[in-house]
Structures are given as C-alpha cells and as structure tokens.
PDB file of N, CA, C and O in Angstrom:
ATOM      1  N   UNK A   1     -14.217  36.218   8.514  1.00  0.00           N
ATOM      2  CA  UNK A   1     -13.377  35.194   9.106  1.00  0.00           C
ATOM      3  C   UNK A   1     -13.642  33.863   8.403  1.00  0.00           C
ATOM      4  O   UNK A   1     -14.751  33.411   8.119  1.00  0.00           O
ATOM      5  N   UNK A   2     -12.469  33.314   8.170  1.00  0.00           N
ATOM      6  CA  UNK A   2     -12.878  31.857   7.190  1.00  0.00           C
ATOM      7  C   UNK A   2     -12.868  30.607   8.050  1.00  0.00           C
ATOM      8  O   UNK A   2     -11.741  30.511   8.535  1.00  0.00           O
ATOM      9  N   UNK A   3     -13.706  29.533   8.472  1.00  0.00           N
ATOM     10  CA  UNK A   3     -14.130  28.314   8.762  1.00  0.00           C
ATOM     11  C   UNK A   3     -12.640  27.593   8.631  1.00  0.00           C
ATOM     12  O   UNK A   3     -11.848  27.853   7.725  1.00  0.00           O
ATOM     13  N   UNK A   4     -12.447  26.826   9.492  1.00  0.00           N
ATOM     14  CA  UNK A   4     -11.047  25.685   9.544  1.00  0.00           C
ATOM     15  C   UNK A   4     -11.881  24.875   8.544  1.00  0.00           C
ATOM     16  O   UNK A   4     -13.105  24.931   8.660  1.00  0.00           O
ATOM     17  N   UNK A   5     -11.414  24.234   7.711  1.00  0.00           N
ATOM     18  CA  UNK A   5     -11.826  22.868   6.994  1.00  0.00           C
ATOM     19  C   UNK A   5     -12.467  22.182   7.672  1.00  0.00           C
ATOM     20  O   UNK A   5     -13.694  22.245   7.591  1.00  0.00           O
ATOM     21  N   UNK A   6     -11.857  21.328   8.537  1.00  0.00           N
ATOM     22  CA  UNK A   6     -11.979  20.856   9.449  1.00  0.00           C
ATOM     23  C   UNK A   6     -12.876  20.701  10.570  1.00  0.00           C
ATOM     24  O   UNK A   6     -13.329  19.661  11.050  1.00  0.00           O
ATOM     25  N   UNK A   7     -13.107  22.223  11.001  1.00  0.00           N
ATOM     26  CA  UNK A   7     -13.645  22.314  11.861  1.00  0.00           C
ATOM     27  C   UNK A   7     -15.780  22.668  11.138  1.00  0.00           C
ATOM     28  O   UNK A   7     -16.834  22.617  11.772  1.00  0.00           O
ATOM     29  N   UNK A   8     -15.492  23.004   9.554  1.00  0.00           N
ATOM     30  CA  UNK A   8     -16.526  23.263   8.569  1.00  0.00           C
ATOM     31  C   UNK A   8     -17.372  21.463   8.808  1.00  0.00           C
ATOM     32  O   UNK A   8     -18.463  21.122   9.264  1.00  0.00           O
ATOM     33  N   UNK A   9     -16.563  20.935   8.411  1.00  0.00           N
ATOM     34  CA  UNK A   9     -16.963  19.399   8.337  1.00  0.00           C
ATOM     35  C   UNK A   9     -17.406  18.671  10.027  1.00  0.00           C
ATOM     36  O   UNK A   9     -18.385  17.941   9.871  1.00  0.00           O
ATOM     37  N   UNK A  10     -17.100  18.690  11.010  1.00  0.00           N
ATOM     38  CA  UNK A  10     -17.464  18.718  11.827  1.00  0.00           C
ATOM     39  C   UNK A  10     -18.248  19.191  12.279  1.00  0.00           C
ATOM     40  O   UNK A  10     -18.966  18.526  13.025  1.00  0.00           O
ATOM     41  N   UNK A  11     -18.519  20.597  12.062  1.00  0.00           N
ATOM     42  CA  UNK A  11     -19.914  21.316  12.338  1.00  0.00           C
ATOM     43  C   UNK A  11     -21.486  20.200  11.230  1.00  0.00           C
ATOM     44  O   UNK A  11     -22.607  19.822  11.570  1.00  0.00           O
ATOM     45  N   UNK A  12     -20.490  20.043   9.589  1.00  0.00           N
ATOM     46  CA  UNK A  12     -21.850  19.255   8.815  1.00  0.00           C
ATOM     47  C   UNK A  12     -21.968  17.819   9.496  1.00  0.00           C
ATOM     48  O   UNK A  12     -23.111  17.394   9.664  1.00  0.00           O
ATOM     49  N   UNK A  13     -20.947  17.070   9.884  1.00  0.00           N
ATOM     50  CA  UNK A  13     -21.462  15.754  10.555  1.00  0.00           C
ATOM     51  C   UNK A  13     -22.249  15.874  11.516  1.00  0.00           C
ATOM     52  O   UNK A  13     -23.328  15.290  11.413  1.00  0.00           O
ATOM     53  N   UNK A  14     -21.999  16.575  12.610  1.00  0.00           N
ATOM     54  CA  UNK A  14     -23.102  17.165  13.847  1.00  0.00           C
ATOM     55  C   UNK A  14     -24.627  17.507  13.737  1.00  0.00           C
ATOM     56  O   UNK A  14     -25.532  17.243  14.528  1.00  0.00           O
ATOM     57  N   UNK A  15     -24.675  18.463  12.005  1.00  0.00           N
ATOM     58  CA  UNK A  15     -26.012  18.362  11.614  1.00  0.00           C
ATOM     59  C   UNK A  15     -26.464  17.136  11.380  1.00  0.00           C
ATOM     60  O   UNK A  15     -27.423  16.488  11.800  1.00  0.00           O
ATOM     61  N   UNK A  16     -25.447  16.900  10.505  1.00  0.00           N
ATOM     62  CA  UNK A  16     -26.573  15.426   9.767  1.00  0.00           C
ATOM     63  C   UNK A  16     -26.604  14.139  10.828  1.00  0.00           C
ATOM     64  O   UNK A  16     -27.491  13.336  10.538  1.00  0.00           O
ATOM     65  N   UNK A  17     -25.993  13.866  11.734  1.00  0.00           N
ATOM     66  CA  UNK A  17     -26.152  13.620  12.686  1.00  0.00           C
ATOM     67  C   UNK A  17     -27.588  13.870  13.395  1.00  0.00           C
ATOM     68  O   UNK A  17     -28.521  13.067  13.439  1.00  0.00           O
ATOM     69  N   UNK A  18     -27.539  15.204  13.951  1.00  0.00           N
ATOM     70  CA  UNK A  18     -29.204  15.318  14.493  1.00  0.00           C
ATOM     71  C   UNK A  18     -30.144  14.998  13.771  1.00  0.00           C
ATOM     72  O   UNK A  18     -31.035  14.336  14.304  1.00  0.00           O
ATOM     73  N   UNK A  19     -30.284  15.376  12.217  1.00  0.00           N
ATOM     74  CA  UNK A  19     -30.986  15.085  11.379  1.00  0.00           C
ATOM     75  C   UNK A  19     -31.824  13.181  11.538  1.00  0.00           C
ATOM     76  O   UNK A  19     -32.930  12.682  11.748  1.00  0.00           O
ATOM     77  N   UNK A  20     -30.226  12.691  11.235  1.00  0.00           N
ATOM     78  CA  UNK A  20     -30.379  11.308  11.798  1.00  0.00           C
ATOM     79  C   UNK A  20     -31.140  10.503  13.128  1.00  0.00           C
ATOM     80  O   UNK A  20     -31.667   9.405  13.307  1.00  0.00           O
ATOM     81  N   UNK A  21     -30.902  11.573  13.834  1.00  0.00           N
ATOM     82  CA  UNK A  21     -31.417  11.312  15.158  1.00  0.00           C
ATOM     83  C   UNK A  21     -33.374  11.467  15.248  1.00  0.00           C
ATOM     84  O   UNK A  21     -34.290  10.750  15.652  1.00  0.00           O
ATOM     85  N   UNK A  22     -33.237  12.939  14.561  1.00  0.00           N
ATOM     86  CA  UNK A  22     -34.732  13.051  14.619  1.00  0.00           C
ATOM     87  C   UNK A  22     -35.369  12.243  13.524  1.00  0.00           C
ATOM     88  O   UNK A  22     -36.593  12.141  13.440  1.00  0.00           O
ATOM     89  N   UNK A  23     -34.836  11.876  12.988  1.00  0.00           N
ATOM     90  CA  UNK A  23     -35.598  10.394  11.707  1.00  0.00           C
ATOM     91  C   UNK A  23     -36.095   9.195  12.750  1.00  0.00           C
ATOM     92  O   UNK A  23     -37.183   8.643  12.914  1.00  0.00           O
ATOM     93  N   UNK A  24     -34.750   9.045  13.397  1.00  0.00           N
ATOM     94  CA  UNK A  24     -35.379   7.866  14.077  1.00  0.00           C
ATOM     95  C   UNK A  24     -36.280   8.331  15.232  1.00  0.00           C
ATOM     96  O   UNK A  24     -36.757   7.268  15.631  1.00  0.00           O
ATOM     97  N   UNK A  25     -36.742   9.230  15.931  1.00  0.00           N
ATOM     98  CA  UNK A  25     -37.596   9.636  16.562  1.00  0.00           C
ATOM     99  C   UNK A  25     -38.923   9.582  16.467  1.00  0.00           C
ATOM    100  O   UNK A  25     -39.832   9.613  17.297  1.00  0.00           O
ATOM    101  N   UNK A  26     -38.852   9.458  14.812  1.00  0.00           N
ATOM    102  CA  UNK A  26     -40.386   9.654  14.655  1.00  0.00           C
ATOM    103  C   UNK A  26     -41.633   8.883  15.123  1.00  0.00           C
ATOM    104  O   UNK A  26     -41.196   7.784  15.465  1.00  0.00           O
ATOM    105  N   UNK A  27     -42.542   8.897  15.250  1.00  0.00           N
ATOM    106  CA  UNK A  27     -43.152   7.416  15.889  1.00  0.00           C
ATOM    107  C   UNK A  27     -44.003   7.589  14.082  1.00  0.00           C
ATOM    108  O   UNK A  27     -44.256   8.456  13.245  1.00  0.00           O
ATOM    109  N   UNK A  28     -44.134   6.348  14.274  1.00  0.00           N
ATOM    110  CA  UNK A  28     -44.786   5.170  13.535  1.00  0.00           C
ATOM    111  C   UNK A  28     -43.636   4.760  12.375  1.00  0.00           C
ATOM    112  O   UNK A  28     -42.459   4.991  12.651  1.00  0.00           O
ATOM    113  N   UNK A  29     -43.966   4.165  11.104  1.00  0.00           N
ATOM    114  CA  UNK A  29     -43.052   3.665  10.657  1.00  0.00           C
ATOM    115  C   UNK A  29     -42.715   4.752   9.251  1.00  0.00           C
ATOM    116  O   UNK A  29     -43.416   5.352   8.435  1.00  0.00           O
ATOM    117  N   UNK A  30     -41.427   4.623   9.476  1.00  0.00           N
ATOM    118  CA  UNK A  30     -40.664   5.496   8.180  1.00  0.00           C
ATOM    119  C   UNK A  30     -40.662   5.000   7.036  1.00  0.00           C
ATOM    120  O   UNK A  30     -40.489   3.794   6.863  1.00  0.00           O
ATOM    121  N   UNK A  31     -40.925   6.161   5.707  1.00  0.00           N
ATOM    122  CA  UNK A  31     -41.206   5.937   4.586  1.00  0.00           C
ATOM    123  C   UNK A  31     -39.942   5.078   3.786  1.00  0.00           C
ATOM    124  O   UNK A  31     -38.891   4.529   4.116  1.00  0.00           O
ATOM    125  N   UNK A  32     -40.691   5.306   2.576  1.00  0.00           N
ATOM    126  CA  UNK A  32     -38.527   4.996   1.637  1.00  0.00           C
ATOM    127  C   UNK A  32     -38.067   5.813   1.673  1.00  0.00           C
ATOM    128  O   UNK A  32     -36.884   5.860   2.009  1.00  0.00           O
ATOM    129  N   UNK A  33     -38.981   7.200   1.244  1.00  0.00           N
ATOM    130  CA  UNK A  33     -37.929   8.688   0.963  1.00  0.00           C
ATOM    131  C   UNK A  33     -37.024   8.656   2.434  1.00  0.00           C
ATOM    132  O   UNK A  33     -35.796   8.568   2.446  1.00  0.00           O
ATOM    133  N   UNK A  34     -37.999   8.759   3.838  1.00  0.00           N
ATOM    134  CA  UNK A  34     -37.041   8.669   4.850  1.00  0.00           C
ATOM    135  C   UNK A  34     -35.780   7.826   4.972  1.00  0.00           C
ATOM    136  O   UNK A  34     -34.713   8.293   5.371  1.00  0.00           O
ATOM    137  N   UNK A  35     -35.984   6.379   4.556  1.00  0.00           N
ATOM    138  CA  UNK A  35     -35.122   5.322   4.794  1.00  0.00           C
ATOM    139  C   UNK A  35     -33.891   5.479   3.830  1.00  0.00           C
ATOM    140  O   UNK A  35     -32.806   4.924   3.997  1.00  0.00           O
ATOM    141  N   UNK A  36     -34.324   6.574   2.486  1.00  0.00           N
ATOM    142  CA  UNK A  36     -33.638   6.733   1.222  1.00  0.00           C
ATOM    143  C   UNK A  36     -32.677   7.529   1.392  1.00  0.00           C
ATOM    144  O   UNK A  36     -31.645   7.455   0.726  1.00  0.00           O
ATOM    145  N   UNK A  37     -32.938   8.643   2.557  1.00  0.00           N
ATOM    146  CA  UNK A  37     -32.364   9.897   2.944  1.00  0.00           C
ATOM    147  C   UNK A  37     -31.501   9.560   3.770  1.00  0.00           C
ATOM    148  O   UNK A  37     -30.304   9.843   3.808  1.00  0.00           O
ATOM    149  N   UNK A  38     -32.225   8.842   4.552  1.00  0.00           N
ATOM    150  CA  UNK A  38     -31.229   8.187   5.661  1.00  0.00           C
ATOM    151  C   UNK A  38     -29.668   7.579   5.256  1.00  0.00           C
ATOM    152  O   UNK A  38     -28.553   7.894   5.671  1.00  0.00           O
ATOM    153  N   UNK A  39     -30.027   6.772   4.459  1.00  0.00           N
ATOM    154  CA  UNK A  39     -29.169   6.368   3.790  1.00  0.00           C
ATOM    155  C   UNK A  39     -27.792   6.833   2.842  1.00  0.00           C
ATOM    156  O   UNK A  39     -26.639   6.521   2.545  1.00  0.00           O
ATOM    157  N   UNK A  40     -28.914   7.859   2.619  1.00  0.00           N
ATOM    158  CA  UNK A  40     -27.343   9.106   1.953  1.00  0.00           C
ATOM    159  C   UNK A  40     -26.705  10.145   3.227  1.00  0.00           C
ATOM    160  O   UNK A  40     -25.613  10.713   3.196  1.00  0.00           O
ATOM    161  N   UNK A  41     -27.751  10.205   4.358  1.00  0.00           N
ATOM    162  CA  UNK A  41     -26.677  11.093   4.958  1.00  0.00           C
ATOM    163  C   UNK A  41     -25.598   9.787   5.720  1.00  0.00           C
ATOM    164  O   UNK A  41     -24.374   9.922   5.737  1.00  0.00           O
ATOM    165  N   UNK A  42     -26.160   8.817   6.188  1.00  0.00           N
ATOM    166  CA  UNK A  42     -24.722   7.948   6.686  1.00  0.00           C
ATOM    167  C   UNK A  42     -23.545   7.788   5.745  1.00  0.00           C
ATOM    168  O   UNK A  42     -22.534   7.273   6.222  1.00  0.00           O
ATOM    169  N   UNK A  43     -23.535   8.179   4.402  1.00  0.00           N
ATOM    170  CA  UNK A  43     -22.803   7.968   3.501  1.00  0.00           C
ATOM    171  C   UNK A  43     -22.148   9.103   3.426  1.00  0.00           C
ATOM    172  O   UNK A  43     -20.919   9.177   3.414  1.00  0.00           O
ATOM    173  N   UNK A  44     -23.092  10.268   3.358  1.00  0.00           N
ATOM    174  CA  UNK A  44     -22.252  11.590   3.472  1.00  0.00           C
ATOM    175  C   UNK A  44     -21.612  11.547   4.745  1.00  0.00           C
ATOM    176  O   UNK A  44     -20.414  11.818   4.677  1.00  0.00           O
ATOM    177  N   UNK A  45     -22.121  11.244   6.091  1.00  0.00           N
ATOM    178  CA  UNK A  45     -21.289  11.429   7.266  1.00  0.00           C
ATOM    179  C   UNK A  45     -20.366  10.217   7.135  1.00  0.00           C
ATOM    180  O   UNK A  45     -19.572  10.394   8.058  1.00  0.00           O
ATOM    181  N   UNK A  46     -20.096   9.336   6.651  1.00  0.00           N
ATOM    182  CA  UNK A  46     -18.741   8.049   6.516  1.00  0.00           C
ATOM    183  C   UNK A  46     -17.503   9.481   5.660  1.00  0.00           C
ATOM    184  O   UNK A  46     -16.481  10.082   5.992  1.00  0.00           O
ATOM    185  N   UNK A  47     -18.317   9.441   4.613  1.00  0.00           N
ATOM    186  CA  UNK A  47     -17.509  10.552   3.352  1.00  0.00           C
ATOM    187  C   UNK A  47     -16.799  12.066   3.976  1.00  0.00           C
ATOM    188  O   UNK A  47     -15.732  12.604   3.683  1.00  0.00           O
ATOM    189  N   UNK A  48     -17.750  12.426   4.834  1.00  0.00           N
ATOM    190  CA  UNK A  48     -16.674  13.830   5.597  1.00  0.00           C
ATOM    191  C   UNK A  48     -15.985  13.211   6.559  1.00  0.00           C
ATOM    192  O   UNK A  48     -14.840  13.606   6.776  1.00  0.00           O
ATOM    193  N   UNK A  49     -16.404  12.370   7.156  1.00  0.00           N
ATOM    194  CA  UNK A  49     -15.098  11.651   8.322  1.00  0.00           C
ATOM    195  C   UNK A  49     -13.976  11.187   7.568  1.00  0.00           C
ATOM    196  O   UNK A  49     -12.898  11.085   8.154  1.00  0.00           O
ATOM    197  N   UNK A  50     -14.059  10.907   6.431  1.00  0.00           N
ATOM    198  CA  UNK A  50     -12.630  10.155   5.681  1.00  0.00           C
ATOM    199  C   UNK A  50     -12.031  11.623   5.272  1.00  0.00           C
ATOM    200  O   UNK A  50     -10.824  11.858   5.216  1.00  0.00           O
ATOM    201  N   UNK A  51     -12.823  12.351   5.059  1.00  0.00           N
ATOM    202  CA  UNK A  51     -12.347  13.945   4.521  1.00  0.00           C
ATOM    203  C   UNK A  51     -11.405  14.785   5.799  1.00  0.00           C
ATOM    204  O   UNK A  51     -10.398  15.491   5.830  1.00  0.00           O
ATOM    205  N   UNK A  52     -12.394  14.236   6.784  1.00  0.00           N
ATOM    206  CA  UNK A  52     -11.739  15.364   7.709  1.00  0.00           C
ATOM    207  C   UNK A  52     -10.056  14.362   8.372  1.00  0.00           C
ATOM    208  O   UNK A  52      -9.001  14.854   8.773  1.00  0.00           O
ATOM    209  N   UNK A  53     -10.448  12.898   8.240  1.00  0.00           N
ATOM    210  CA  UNK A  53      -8.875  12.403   8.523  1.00  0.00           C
ATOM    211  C   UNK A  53      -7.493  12.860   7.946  1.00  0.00           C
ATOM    212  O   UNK A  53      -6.358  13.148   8.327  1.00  0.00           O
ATOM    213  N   UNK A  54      -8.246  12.761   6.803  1.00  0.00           N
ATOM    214  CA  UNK A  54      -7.386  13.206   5.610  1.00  0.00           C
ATOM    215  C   UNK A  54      -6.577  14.741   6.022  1.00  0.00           C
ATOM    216  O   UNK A  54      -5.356  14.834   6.142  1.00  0.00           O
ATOM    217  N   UNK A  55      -7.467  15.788   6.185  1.00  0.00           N
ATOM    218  CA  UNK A  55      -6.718  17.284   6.400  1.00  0.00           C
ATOM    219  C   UNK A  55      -6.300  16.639   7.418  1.00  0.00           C
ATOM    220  O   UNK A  55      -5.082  16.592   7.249  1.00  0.00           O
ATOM    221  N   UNK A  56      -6.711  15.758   9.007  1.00  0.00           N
ATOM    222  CA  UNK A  56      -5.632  16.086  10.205  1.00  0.00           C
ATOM    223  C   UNK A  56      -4.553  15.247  10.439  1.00  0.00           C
ATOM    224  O   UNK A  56      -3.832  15.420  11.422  1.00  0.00           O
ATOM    225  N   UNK A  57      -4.296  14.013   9.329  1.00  0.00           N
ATOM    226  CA  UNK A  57      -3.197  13.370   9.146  1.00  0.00           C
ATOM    227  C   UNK A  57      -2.450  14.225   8.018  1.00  0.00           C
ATOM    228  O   UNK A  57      -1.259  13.915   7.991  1.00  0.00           O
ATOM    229  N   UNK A  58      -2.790  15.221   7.065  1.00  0.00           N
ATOM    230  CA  UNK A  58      -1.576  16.109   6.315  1.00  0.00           C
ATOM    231  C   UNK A  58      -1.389  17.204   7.158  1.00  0.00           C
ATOM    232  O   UNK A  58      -0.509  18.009   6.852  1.00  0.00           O
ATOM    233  N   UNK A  59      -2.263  17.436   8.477  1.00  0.00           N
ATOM    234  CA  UNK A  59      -1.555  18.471   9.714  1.00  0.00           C
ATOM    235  C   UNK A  59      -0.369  17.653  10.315  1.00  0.00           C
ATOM    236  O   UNK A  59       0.725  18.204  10.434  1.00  0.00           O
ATOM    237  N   UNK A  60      -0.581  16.122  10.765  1.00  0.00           N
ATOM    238  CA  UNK A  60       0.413  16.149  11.695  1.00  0.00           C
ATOM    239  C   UNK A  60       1.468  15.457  10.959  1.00  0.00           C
ATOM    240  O   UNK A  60       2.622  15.231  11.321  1.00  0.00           O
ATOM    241  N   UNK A  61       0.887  15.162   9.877  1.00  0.00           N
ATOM    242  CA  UNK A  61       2.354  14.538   8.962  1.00  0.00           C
ATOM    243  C   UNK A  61       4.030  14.795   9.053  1.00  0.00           C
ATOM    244  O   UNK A  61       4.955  13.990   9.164  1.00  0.00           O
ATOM    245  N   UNK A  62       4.005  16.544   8.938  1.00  0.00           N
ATOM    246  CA  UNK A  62       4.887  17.286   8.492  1.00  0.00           C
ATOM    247  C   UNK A  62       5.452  17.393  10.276  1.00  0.00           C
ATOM    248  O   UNK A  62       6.551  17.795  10.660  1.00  0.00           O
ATOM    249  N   UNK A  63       4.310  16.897  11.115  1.00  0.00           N
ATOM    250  CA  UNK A  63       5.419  16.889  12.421  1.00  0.00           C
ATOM    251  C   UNK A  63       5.756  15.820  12.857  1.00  0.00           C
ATOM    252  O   UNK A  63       6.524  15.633  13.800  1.00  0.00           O
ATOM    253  N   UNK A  64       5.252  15.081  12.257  1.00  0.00           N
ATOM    254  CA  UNK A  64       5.986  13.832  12.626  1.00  0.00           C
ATOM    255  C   UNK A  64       7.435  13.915  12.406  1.00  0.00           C
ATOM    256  O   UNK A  64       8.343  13.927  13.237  1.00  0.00           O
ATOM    257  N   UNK A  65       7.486  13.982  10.831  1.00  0.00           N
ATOM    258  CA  UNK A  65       8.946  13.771   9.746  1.00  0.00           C
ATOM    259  C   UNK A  65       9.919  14.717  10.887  1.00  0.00           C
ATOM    260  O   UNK A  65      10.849  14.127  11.436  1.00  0.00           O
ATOM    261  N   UNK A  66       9.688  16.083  11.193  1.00  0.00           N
ATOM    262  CA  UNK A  66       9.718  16.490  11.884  1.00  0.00           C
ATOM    263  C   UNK A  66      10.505  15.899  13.290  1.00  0.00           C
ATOM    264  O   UNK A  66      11.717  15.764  13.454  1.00  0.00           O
ATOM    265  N   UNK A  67       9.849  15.719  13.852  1.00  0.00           N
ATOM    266  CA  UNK A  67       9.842  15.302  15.418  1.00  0.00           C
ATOM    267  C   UNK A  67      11.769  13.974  14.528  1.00  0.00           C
ATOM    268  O   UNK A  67      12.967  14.191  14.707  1.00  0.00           O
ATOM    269  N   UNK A  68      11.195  13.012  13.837  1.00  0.00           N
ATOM    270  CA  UNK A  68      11.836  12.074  13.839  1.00  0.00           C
ATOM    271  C   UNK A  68      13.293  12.641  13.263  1.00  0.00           C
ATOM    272  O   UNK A  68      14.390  12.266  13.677  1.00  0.00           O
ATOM    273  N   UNK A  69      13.034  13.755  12.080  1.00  0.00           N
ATOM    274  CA  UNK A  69      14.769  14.573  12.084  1.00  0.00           C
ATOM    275  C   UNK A  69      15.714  14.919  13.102  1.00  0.00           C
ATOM    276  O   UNK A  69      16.941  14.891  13.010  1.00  0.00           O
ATOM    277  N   UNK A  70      15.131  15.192  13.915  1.00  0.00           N
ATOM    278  CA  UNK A  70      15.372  15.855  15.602  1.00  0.00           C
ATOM    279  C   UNK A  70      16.365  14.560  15.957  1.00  0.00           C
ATOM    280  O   UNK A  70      16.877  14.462  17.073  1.00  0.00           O
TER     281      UNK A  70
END
C-alpha cells in the first residue's frame, strides 16, 4: 500500500517535532551539535510544511476552477 504524500510528510513533521521536543527536555545546557541539529530540523519542518501546502492547494485547485464553472 503506498503512503499519501501528504499524509508521508505529516507523519515526518510529527517526528521531528518530538525530536524537537525531547531536545528541549534535556536538563542542563545543550551543546552546538544539539543547537546545530536543532536548527536543521526547524528548517526541515518550515520546508515539508511549504511541501505539503503545495500538494493540498494543487488538490483543491482543480475544484475550485471547478466549483466557479458551475
């Protein structure tokens, strides 16, 4: 069975998300590598949110045009 796009990318923001979460959990103070990492997954999670807009505005595109022929 194949993964929605969509729904693929949502599942990776959710990880990196927790990921995020347990960084800041840690007690005492975080390294660079941490602060370094950190830093690329907010970038990767900005980067699949623009990804995943993208597939669900070319889903509802075609119903809009749609809806407005009507």
């Amino acid at each position: 069975m194949m993964t929605d796009p969509a729904t693929a990318i949502k599942s990776e923001v959710f990880h990196l998300i927790d990921q995020q979460i347990e960084t800041l959990r840690r007690e005492g103070h975080l390294t660079d590598t941490d602060l370094d990492q950190f830093r690329l997954r907010s970038g990767r999670i900005s980067d699949l949110y623009q990804e995943h807009d993208r597939i669900v505005r070319s889903r509802i595109s075609p119903l809009l045009r749609l809806a407005r022929a009507s």
